[in-house]
N, C-alpha and C positions, 0 to 999 in steps of 0.2 A: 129875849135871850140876847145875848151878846154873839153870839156866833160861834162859844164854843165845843167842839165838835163832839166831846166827853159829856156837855154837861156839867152837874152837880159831879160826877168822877174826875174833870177834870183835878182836884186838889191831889185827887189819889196817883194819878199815872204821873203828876208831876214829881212829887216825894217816891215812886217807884224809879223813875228817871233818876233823882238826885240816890235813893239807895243803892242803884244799879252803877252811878258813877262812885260811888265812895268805895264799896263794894271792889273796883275797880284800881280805884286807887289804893287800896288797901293791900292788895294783889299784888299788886307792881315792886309796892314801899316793904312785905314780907320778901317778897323773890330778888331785889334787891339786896334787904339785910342779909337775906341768908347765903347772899354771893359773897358779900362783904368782911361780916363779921366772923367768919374762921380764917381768914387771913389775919385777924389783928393777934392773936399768939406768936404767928410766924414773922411777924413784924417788930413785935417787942423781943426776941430772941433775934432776929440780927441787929437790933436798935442796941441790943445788952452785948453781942459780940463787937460789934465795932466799937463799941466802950471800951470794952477790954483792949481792943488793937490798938485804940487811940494810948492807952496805961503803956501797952510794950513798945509803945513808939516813943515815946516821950521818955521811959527808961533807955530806951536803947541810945537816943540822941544822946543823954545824961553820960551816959557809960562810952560812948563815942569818944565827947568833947574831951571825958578824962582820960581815955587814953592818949588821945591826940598831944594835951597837956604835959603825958608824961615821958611820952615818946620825944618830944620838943627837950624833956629834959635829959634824957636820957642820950640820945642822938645830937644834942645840940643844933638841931637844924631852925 
């Protein structure tokens, strides 16, 4: 014998070993997603409103400049 301590079970307790860490790992990577992935709705709904802020920002500057413009005409300053 080689020495080891299972024996011919040795194959067995090794692959219960390796199922025991998958197993494990598999644990982690579900409790993980399930930390994870219900945040991603609330993510994309302020990803879609700062969209929108960015649209009324960029009107607003639009509608700024032209008053600014018309004011200048208006006021002569």
């Amino acid at each position: 014998m080689r020495g080891d301590p299972f024996g011919p079970l040795s194959f067995v307790v090794l692959s219960f070993r390796y199922l025991e860490r998958t197993v494990m790992e598999t644990e982690v990577a579900g409790i993980l997603l399930g930390a994870v992935l219900p945040l991603y709705p609330m993510l994309f709904v302020i990803y879609q409103k700062i969209g929108r802020y960015d649209e009324i920002v960029e009107e607003f500057k639009k509608l700024r400049a032209e008053h600014d413009a018309h004011r200048e005409n208006f006021h002569g300053n």
